[in-house]
C-alpha positions as CSV (number, residue, x, y, z in Angstrom):
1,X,-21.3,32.7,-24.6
2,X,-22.5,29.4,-26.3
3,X,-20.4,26.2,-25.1
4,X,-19.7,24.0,-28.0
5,X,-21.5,20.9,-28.6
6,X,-20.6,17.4,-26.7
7,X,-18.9,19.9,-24.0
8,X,-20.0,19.6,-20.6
9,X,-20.3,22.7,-17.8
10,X,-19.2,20.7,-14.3
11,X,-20.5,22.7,-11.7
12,X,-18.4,24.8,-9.7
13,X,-20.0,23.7,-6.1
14,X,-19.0,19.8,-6.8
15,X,-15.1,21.6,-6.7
16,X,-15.5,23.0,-3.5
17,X,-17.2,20.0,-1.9
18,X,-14.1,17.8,-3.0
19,X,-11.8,20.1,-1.9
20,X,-13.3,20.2,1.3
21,X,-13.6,16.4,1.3
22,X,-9.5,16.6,0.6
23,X,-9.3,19.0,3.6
24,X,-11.0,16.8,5.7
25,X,-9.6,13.5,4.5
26,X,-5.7,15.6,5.0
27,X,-7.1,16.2,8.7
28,X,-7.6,12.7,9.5
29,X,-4.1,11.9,8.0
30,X,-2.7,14.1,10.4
31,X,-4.5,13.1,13.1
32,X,-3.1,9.7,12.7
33,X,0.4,11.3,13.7
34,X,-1.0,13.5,16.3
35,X,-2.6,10.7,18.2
36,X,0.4,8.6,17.6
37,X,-0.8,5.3,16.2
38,X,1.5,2.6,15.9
39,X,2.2,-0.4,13.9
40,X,-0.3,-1.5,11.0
41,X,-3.0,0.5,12.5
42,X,-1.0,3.5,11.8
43,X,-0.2,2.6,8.3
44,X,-3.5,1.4,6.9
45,X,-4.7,4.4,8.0
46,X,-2.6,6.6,6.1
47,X,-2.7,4.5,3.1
48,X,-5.9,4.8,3.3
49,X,-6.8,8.5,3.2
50,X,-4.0,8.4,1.0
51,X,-5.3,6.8,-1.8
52,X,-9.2,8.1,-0.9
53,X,-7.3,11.6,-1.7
54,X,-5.7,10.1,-4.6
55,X,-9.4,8.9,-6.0
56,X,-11.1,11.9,-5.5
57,X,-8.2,14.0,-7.4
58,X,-8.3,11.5,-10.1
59,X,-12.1,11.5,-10.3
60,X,-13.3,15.1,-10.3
61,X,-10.4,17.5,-10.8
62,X,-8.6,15.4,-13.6
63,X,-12.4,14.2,-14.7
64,X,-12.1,10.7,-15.1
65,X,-15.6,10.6,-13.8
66,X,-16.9,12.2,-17.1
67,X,-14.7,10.1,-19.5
68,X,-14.9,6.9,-21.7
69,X,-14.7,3.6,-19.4
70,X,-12.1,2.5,-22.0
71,X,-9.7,5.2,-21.0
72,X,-10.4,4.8,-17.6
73,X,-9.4,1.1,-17.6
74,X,-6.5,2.6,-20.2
75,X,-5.0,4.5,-17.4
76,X,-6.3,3.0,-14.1
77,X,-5.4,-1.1,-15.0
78,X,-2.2,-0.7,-15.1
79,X,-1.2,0.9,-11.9
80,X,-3.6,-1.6,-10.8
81,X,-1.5,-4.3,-12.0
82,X,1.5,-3.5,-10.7
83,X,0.2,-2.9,-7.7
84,X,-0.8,-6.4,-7.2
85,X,2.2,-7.8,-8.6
86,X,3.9,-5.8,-6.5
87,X,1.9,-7.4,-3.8
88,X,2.3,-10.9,-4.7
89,X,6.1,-10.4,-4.8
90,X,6.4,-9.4,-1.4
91,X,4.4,-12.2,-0.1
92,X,6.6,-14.1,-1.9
93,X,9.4,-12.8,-0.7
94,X,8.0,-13.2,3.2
95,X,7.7,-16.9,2.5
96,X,10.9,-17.9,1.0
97,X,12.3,-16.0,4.1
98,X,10.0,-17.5,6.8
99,X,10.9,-21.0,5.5
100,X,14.9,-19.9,5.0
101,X,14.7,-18.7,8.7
102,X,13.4,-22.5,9.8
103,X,15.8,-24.7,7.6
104,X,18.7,-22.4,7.8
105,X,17.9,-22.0,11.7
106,X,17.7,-25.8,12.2
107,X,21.0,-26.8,10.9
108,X,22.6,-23.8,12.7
109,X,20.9,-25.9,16.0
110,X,22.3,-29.2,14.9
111,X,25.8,-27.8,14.2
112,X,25.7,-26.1,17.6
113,X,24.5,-29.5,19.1
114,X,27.0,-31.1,17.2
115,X,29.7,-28.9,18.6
116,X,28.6,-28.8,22.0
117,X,29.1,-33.2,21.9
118,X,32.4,-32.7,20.1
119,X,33.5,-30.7,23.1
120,X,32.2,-32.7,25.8
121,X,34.0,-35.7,24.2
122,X,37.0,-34.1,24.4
123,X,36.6,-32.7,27.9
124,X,36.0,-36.5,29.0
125,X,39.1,-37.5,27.3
């Protein structure tokens, strides 16, 4: 059986090495649970076998490895994009509440300092 020409054969052993890897990479995601991290430790984590999972499916078993770099960056900037857009908007949003929290939270101080004179005044009186 002749394969056409510009085809390429990808070897069947690279499969079962990835999805290995995957295994492997899935029990280290568990683990994460199982030892019960907590707090950012726990979430890089599984964000990170998360998308080393994701890469390695996108690489070998949809074969981005083998393609064009144009249609790589055709599919993979985008995501990419948005990703850090996404970022930058929830820094964004941190900081407009951090400094909403301190300007907000001062004047509720100097009302309830306000307040607080008003009363003794009156108390006096």
């Amino acid at each position: 059986m002749e394969h056409a020409e510009g085809q390429q054969q990808h070897p069947v052993g690279l499969y079962f090495k990835v999805w290995i890897l995957l295994f492997v990479l899935s029990t280290f995601s568990y683990l994460v649970d199982y030892l019960e991290f907590q707090g950012y430790l726990r979430w890089t984590l599984i964000i990170v076998f998360m998308l080393l999972k994701a890469g390695f499916i996108v690489a070998i078993f949809m074969h981005m490895v083998w393609e064009r770099m144009a249609l790589v960056c055709a599919i993979l900037l985008p995501p990419l994009a948005l990703g850090v857009l996404i970022s930058l908007m929830a820094i964004e949003g941190d900081t407009t509440f951090l400094i909403r929290s301190i300007v907000f939270g001062q004047e509720q101080q100097q009302s309830q300092c306000l307040e607080q004179n008003q009363e003794c005044e009156h108390s006096e009186g």
